[in-house]
TORKOL-4160 file (C-alpha; in steps of 0.2 Angstrom, whole numbers, padded with zeros to 4 digits, m for minus):
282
<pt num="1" X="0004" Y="m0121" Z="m0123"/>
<pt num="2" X="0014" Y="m0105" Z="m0120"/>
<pt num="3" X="0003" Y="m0089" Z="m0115"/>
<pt num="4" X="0010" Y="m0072" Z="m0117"/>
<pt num="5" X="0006" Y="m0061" Z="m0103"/>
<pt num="6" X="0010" Y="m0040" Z="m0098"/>
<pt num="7" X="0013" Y="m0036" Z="m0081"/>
<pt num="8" X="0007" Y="m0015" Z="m0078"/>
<pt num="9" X="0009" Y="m0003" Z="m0066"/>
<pt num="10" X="m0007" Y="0008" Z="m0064"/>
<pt num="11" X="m0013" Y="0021" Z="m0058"/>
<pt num="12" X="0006" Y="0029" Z="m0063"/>
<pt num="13" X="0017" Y="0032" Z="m0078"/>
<pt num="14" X="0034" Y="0027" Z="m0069"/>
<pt num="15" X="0039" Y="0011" Z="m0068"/>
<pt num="16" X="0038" Y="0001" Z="m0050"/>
<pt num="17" X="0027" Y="0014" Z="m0041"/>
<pt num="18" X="0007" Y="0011" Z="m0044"/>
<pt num="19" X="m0003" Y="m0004" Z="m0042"/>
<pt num="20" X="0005" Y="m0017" Z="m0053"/>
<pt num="21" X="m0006" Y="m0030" Z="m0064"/>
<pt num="22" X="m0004" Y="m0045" Z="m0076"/>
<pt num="23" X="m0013" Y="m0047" Z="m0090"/>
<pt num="24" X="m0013" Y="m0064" Z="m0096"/>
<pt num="25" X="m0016" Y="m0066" Z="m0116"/>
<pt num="26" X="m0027" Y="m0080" Z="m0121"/>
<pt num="27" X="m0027" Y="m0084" Z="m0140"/>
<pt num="28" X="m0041" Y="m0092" Z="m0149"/>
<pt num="29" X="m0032" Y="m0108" Z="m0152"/>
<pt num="30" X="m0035" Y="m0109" Z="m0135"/>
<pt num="31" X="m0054" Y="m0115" Z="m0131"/>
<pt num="32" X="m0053" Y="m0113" Z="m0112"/>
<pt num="33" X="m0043" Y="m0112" Z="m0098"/>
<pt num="34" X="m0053" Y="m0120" Z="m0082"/>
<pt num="35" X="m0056" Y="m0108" Z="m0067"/>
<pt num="36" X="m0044" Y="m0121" Z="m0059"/>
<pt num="37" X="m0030" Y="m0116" Z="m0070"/>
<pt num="38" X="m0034" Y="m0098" Z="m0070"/>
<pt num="39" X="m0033" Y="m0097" Z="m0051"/>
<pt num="40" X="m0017" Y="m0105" Z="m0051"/>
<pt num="41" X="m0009" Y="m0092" Z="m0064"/>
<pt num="42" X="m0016" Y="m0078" Z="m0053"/>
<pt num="43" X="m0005" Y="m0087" Z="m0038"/>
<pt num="44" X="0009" Y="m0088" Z="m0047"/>
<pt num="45" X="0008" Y="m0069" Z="m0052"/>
<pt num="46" X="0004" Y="m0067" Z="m0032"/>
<pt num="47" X="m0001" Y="m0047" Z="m0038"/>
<pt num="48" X="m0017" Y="m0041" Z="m0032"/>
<pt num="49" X="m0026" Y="m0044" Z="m0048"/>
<pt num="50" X="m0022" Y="m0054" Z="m0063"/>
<pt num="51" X="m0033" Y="m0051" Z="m0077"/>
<pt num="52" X="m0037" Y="m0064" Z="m0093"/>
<pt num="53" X="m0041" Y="m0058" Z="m0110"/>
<pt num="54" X="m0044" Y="m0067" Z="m0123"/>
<pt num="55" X="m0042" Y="m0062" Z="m0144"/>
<pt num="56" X="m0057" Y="m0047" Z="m0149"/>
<pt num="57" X="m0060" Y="m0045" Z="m0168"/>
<pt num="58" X="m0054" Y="m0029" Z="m0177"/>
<pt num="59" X="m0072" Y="m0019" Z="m0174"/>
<pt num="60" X="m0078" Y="m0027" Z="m0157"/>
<pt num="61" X="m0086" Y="m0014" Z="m0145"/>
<pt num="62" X="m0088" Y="m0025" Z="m0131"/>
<pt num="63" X="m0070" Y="m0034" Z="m0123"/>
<pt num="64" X="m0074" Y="m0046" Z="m0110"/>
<pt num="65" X="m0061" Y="m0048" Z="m0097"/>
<pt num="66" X="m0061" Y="m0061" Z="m0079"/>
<pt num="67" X="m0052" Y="m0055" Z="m0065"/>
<pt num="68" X="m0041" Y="m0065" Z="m0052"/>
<pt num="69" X="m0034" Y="m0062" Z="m0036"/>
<pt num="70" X="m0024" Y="m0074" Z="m0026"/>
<pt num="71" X="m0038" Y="m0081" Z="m0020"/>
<pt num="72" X="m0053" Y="m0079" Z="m0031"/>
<pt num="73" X="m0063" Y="m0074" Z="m0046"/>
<pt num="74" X="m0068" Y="m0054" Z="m0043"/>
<pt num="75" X="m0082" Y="m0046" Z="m0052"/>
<pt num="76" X="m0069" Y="m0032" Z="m0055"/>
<pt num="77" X="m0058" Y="m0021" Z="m0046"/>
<pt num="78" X="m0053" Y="m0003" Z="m0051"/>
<pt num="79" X="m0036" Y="m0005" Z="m0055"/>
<pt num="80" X="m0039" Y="m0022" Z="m0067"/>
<pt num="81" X="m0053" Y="m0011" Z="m0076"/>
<pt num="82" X="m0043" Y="0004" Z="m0078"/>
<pt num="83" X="m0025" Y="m0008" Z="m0083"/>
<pt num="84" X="m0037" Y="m0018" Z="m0097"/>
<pt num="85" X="m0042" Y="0000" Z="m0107"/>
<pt num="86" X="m0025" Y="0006" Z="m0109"/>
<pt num="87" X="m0018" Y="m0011" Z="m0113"/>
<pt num="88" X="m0031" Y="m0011" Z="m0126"/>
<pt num="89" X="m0032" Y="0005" Z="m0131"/>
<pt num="90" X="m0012" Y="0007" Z="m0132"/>
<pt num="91" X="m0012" Y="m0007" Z="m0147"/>
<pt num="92" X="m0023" Y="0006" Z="m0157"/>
<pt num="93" X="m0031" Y="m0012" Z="m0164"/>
<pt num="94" X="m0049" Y="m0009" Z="m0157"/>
<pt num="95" X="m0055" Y="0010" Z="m0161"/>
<pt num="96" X="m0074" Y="0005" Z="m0156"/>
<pt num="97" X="m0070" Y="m0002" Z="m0141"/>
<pt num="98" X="m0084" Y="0006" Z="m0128"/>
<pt num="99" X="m0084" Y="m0005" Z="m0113"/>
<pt num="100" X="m0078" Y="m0019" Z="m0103"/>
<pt num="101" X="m0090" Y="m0035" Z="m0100"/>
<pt num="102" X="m0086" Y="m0040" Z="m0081"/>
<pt num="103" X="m0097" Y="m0050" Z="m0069"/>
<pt num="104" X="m0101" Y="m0033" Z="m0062"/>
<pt num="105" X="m0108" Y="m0029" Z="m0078"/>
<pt num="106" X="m0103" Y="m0018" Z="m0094"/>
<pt num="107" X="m0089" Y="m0005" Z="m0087"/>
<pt num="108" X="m0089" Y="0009" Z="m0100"/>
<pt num="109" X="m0071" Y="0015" Z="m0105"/>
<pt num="110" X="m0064" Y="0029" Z="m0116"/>
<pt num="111" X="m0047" Y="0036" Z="m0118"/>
<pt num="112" X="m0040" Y="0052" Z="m0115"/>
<pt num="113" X="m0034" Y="0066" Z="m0104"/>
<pt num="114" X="m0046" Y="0069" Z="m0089"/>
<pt num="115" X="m0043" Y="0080" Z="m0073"/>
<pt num="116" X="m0023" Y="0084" Z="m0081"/>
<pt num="117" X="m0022" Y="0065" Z="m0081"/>
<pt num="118" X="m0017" Y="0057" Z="m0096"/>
<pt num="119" X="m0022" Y="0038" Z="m0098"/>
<pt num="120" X="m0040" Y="0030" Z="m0098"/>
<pt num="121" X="m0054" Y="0032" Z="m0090"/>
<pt num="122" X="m0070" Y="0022" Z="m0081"/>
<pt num="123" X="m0087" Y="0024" Z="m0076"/>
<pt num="124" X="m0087" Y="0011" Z="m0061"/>
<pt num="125" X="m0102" Y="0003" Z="m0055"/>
<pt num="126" X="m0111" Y="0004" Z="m0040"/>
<pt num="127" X="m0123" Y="0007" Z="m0025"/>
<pt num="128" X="m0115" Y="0021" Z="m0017"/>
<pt num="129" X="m0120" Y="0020" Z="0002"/>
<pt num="130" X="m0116" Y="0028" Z="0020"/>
<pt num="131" X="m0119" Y="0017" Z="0031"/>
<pt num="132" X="m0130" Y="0024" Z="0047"/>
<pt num="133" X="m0121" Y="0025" Z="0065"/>
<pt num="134" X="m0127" Y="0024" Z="0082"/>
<pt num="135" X="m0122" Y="0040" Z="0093"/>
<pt num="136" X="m0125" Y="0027" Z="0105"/>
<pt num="137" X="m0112" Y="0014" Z="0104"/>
<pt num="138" X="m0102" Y="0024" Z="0089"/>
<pt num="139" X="m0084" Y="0030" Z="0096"/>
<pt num="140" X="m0075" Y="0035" Z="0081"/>
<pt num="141" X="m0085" Y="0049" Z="0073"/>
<pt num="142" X="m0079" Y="0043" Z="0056"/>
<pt num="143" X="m0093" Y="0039" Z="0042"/>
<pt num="144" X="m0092" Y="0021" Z="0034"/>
<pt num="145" X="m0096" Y="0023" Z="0013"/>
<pt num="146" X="m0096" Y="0010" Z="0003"/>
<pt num="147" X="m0098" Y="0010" Z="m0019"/>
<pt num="148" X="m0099" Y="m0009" Z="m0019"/>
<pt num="149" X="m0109" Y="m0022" Z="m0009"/>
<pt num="150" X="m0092" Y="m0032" Z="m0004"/>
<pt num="151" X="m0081" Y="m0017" Z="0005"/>
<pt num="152" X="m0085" Y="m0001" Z="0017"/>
<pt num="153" X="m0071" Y="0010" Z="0020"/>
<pt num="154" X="m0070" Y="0021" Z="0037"/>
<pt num="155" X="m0065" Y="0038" Z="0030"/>
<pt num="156" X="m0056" Y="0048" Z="0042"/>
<pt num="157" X="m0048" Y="0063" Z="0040"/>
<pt num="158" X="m0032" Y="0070" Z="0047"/>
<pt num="159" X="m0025" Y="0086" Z="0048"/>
<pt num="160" X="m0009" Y="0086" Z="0038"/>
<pt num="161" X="0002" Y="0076" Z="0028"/>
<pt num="162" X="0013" Y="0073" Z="0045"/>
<pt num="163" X="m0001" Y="0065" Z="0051"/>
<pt num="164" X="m0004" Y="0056" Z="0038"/>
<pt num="165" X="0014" Y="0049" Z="0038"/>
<pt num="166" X="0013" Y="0045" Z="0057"/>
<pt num="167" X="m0002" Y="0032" Z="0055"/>
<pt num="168" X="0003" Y="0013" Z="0056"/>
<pt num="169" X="m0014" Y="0005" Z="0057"/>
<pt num="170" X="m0032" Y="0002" Z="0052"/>
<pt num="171" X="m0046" Y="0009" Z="0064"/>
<pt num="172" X="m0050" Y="m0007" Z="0073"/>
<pt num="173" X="m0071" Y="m0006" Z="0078"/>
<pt num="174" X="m0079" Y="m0015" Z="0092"/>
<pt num="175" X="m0094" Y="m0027" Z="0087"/>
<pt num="176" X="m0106" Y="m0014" Z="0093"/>
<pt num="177" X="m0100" Y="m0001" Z="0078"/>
<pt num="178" X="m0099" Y="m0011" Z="0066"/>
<pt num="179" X="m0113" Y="m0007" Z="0053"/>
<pt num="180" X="m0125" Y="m0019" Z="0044"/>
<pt num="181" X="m0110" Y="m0015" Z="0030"/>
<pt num="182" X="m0099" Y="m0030" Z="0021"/>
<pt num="183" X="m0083" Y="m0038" Z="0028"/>
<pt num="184" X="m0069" Y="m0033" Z="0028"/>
<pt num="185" X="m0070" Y="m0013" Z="0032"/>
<pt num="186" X="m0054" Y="m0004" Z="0028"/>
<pt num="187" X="m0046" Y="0012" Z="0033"/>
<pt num="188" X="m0044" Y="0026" Z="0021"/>
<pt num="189" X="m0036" Y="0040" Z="0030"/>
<pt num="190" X="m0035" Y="0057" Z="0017"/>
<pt num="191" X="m0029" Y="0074" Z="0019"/>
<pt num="192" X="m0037" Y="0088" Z="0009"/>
<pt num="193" X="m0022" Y="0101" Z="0006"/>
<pt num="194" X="m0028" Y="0112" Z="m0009"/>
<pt num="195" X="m0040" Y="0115" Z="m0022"/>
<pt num="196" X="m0035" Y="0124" Z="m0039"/>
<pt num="197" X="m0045" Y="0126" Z="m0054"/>
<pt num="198" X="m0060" Y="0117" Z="m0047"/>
<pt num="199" X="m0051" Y="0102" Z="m0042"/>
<pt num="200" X="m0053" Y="0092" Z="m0024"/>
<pt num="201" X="m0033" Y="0089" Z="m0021"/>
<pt num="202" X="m0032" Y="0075" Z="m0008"/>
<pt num="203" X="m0018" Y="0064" Z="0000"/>
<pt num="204" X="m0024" Y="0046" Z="0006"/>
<pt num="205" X="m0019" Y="0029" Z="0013"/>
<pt num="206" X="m0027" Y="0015" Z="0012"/>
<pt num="207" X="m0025" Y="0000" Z="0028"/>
<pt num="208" X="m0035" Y="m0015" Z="0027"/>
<pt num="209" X="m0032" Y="m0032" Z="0035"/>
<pt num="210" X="m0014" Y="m0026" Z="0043"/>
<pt num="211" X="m0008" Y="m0020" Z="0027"/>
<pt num="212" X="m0006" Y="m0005" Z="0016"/>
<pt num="213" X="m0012" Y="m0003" Z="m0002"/>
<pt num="214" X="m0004" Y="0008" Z="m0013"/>
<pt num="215" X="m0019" Y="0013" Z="m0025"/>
<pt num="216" X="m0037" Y="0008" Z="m0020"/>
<pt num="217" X="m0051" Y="0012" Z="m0033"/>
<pt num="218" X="m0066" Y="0010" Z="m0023"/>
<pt num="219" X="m0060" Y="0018" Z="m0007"/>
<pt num="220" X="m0054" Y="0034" Z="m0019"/>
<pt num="221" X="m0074" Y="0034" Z="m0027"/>
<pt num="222" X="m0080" Y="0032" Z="m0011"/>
<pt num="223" X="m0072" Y="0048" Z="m0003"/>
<pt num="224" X="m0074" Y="0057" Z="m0019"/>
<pt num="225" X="m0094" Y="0052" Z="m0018"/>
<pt num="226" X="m0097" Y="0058" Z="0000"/>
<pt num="227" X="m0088" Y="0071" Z="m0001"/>
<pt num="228" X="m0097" Y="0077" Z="m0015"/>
<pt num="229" X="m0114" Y="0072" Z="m0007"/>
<pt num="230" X="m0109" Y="0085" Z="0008"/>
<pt num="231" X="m0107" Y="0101" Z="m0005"/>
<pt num="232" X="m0089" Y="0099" Z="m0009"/>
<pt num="233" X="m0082" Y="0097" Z="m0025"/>
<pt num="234" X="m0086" Y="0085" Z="m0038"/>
<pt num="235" X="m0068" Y="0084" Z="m0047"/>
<pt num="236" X="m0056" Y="0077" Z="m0034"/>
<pt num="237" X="m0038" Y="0071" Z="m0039"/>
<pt num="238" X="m0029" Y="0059" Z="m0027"/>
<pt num="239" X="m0014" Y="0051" Z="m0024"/>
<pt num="240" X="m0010" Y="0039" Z="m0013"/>
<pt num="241" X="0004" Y="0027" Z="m0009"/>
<pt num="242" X="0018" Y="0041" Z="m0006"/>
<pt num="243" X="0021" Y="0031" Z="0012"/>
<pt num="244" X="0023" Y="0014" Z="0006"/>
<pt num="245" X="0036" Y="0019" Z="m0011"/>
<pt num="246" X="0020" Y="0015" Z="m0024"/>
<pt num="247" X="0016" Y="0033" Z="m0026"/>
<pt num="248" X="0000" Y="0032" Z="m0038"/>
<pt num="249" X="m0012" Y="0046" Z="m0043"/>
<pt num="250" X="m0028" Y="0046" Z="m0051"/>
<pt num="251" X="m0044" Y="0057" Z="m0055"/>
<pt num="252" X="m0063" Y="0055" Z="m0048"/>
<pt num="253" X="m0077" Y="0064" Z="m0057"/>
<pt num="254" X="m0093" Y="0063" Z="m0046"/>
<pt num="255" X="m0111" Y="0067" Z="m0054"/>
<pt num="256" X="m0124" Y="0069" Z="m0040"/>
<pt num="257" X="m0142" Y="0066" Z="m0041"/>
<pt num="258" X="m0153" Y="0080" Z="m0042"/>
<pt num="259" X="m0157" Y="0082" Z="m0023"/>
<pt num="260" X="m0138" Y="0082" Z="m0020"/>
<pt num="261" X="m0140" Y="0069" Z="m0009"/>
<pt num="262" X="m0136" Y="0054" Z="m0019"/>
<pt num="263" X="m0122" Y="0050" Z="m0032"/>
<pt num="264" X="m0127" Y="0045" Z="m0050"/>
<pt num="265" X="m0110" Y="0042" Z="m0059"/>
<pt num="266" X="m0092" Y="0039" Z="m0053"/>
<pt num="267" X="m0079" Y="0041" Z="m0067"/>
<pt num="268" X="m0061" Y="0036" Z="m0063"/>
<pt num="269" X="m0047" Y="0041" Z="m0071"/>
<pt num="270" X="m0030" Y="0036" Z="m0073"/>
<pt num="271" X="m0013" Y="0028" Z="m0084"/>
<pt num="272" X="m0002" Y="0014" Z="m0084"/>
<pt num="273" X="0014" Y="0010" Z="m0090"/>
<pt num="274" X="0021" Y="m0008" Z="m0095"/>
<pt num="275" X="0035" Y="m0015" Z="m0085"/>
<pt num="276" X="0035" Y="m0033" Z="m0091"/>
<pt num="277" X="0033" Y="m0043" Z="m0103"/>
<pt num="278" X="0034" Y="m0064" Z="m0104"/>
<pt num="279" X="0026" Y="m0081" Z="m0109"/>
<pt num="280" X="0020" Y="m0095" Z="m0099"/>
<pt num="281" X="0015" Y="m0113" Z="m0101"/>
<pt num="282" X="0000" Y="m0120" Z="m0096"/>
């Protein structure tokens, strides 16, 4: 049987910069394709994520979706959820669509222009958390924060954008700093150059296990959510991947708790654009 799929960049609306992500259809003629068969497509695809959804009726509000890597299912990852709201919403087909069903839990969606960027947008899950260092055995004075229980992210600040160009490399801790915090723990290096009309501008890269990602999600909400936490702004527009040729920008609206001290709601915005289009049999 032949499945139609749609490879996106996101995170961007020009083609081959972004995050790119395929989206296999499965029709209802279809009654299943095993986990087996679904890893393998994800393989093939060998993208960061490769996402399966199958046909919704004309007035579903819910759109369940399984994600792939490479390697594994994924409850979800930023750039799969934000690529399945404008894939659906671009076809116009579903206009009470309200959330995607992940592993992770119901993702709410909505389309739309947020923080001047046009596309979709998601309020991500999460248990925002910075992770406690020892002045003791600590030698990087860089906080550890983390939005989902699987990935922490050292966030460290440089200077400038030259300094930002000139890094090569993940921060590397000894096994005394690491924190009570999930494996693996990436880099995200950002630079804050401006802020105009209320809006956090920051530049980032993202290292982790020796390579460079061109749009990290997760890494994105969690600056956006402690720098939010320590007075900054809560509307914070990033882009990231200018380094690596994948230049992708998207929009971060932090909601604090009433103390200030925690973060209540993480939206994520951003757009897409189709470079692809194919079948394949299975």
């Amino acid at each position: 049987m032949d499945l139609t799929f749609t490879i996106l960049n996101v995170f961007t609306s020009v083609p081959f910069t972004g995050k790119p992500l395929a989206i296999v259809h499965i029709p209802d003629s279809l009654s299943a394709l095993t986990p087996a068969q679904k890893l393998a497509i994800a393989q093939e695809f060998n993208h960061p994520a490769t996402l399966f959804l199958s046909d919704l009726s004309p007035d579903a509000t819910l759109a369940p979706i399984e994600i792939y890597t490479p390697t594994a299912p994924i409850p979800f990852t930023t750039h799969a959820i934000l690529g399945a709201a404008f894939y659906l919403f671009r076809t116009r087909t579903h206009p009470h669509l309200r959330a995607l069903v992940t592993p992770a839990g119901e993702i709410p969606i909505e389309a739309g222009e947020v923080l001047e960027i046009e596309g979709v947008e998601a309020e991500l899950p999460h248990a925002f958390h910075i992770y406690p260092r020892s002045s003791t055995t600590s030698t990087t004075p860089h906080p550890i924060v983390a939005i989902t229980h699987d990935m922490a992210f050292i966030l460290a600040e440089l200077p400038d954008v030259a300094a930002l160009a000139s890094v090569s490399e993940g921060i590397t801790l000894t096994a005394a700093e690491e924190p009570a915090a999930p494996a693996p723990v990436g880099t995200y290096y950002y630079v804050q150059p401006a802020v105009a009309h209320n809006v956090q501008q920051l530049r980032t890269r993202m290292f982790s296990r020796g390579k460079e990602d061109g749009a990290t999600g997760r890494a994105a909400a969690a600056l956006a959510g402690y720098l939010a936490v320590r007075g900054g702004a809560k509307f914070f527009q990033i882009t990231q991947g200018v380094e690596m040729g994948r230049e992708s920008s998207m929009g971060v609206e932090v909601t604090t708790t009433a103390d200030g001290q925690g973060v209540s709601s993480l939206v994520v915005t951003g757009g897409a654009v189709e470079v692809m289009t194919g079948s394949l049999t299975v």
